[in-house]
N, C-alpha and C positions, 0 to 999 in steps of 0.2 A: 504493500500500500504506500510505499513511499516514491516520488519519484518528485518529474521537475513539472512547474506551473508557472506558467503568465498569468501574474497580474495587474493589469493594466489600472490603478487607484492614483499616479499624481496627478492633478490637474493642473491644467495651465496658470490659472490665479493661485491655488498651492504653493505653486515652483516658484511664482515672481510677483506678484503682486502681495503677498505676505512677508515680511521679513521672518526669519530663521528665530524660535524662541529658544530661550537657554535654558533645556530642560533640567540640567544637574538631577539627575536619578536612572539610577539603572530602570532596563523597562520589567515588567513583571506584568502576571496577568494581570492588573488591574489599573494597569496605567489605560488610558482612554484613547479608543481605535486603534489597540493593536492588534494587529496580525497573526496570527499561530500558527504555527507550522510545527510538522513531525521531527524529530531529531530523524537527518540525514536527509531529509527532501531538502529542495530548493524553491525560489520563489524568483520571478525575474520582474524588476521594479522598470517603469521606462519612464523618458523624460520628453517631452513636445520634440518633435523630426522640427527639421528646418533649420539647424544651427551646426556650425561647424567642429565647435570643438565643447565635448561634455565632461565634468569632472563630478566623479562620485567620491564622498567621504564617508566617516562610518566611524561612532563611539559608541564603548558602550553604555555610558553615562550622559551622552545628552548633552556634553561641556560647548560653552560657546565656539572652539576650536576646536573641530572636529579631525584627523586626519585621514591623508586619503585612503579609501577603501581596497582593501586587500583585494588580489585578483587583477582582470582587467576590467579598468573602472574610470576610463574614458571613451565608451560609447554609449549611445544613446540611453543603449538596453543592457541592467546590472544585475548579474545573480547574486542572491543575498542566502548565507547560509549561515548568519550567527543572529543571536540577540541581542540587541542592539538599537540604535537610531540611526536611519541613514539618509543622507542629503545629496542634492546637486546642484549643481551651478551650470551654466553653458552660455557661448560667446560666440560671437561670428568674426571673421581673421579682418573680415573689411574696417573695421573699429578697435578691434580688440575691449569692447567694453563688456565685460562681467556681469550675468543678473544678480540680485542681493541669491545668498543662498536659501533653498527652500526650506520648507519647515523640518522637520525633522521627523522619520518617519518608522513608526514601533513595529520592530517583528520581535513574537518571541519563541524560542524555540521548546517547543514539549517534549519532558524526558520520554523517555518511553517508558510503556505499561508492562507488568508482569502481575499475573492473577494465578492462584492456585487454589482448587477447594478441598473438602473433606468433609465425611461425616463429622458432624458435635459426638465429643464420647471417642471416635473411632469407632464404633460398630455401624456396619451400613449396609443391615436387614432388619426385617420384622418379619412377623407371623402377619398372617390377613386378619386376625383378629386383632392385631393394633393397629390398623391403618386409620381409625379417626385419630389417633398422637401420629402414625410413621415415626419420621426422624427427621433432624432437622441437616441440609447441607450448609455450610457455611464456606463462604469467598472470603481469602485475605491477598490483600491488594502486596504483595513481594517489592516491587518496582513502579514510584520512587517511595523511600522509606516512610515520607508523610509530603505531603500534597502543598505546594504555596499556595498561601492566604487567593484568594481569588479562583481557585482550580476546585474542582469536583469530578467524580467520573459515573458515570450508570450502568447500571447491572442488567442483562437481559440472559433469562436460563432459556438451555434446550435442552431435548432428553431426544436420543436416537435408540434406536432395536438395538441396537449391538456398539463395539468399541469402535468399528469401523466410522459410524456414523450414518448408518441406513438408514432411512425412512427420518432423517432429522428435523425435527418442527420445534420451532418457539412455544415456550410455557408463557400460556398466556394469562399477563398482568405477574408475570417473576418478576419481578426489577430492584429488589431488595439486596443487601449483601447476603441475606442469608435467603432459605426456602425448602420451605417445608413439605417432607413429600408424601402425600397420604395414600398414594395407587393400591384402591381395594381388590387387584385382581393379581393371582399369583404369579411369577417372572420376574427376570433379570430388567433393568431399566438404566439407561447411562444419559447420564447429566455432564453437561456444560457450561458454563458461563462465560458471558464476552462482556470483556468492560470497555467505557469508551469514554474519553472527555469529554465536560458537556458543554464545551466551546464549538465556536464554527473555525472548524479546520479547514486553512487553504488544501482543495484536494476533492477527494473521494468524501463521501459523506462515513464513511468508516476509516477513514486515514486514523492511522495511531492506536487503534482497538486492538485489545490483546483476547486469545482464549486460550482457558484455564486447560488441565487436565481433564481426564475423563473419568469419573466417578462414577462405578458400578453400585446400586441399591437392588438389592436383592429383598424381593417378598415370597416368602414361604408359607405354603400351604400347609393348613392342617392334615394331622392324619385321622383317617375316618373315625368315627366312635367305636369304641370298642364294645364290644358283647361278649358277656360271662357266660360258659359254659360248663357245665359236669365232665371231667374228666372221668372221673371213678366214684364209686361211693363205698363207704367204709364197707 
């Protein structure tokens, strides 16, 4: 799910009729319109055609003095792979006069997700006669260790026939960390969960989504009732 995207977001008034603000702070999710991007995609920022010569800069703080941006980052069109703020200026050779430089513009980059489930307890069967309690499976988020202020991710279960993932369909209205599984009918049952930021990722609409392992729940049937017979009599 990771790969490269055009996005086409400076505009013309943006670039030059705005002077350049001194943001001083790293960007994070909840600096205002930024961008998200998947750790290892890219993102390609472009700046008005029509000018001869473009300079792209790039901090990650935001500092009035920006310097210029790694990579090749004097044409129009700039791949951005870090988080950060990034800027441009462009001029035409006939003058040589310089536009003030644009605003400064938020990408930030998303760690990447790691999810793992498991039965609560470690036991992950029952009998069909506790399938109103089952068990519960529970999702712990691995990757990153805790989540910056502004970030959250959502939970959506599947359960397939088998490990392979046969017949796999979404558990509808799962979206919990955890989920409780009450299947009153006897069989093997395999669970999933895929977590996903709950930002708008430049991308796929699943860009950055992780899934977990595959959790076997087993429900066992009763054995029939028994019936007492005479073996022998004294």
């Amino acid at each position: 799910m990771k790969g490269q995207f055009t996005f086409l977001k400076m505009s013309l008034v943006g670039l030059f009729l705005i002077a350049a603000v001194g943001v001083s702070a790293q960007v994070t999710p909840e600096t205002p319109s930024v961008t998200f991007l998947c750790n290892g995609a890219t993102v390609q920022l472009t700046a008005p055609a029509g000018y001869d010569n473009y300079q792209w800069y790039f901090d990650e703080n935001g500092s009035a003095t920006p310097a210029a941006a790694p990579g090749a980052s004097e044409d129009q069109i700039y791949t951005a792979t870090e988080t950060g703020y990034y800027y441009v200026e462009v001029w035409n050779n006939s003058d040589g006069c310089k536009s003030p430089m644009s605003e400064g513009y938020p990408i930030y980059i998303l760690p990447d997700l790691s999810v793992s489930i498991a039965a609560d307890g470690g036991d992950a069967g029952y009998c069909v006669d506790e399938a109103t309690t089952g068990i519960t499976l529970i999702a712990t988020l691995n990757s990153p260790n805790s989540l910056p202020d502004g970030l959250n991710v959502t939970h959506q279960w599947f359960v397939a026939d088998d490990a392979s993932g046969t017949n796999r369909r979404e558990v509808v209205g799962a979206t919990e960390s955890t989920h409780q599984v009450t299947n009153p009918d006897a069989g093997s049952y395999f669970y999933e969960v895929v977590v996903s930021y709950d930002v708008t990722v430049v991308g796929s609409p699943n860009a950055c989504a992780a899934t977990s392992n595959v959790q076997q729940v087993t429900v066992s049937p009763l054995p029939p009732q028994p019936t007492i017979t005479i073996v022998s009599t004294p």
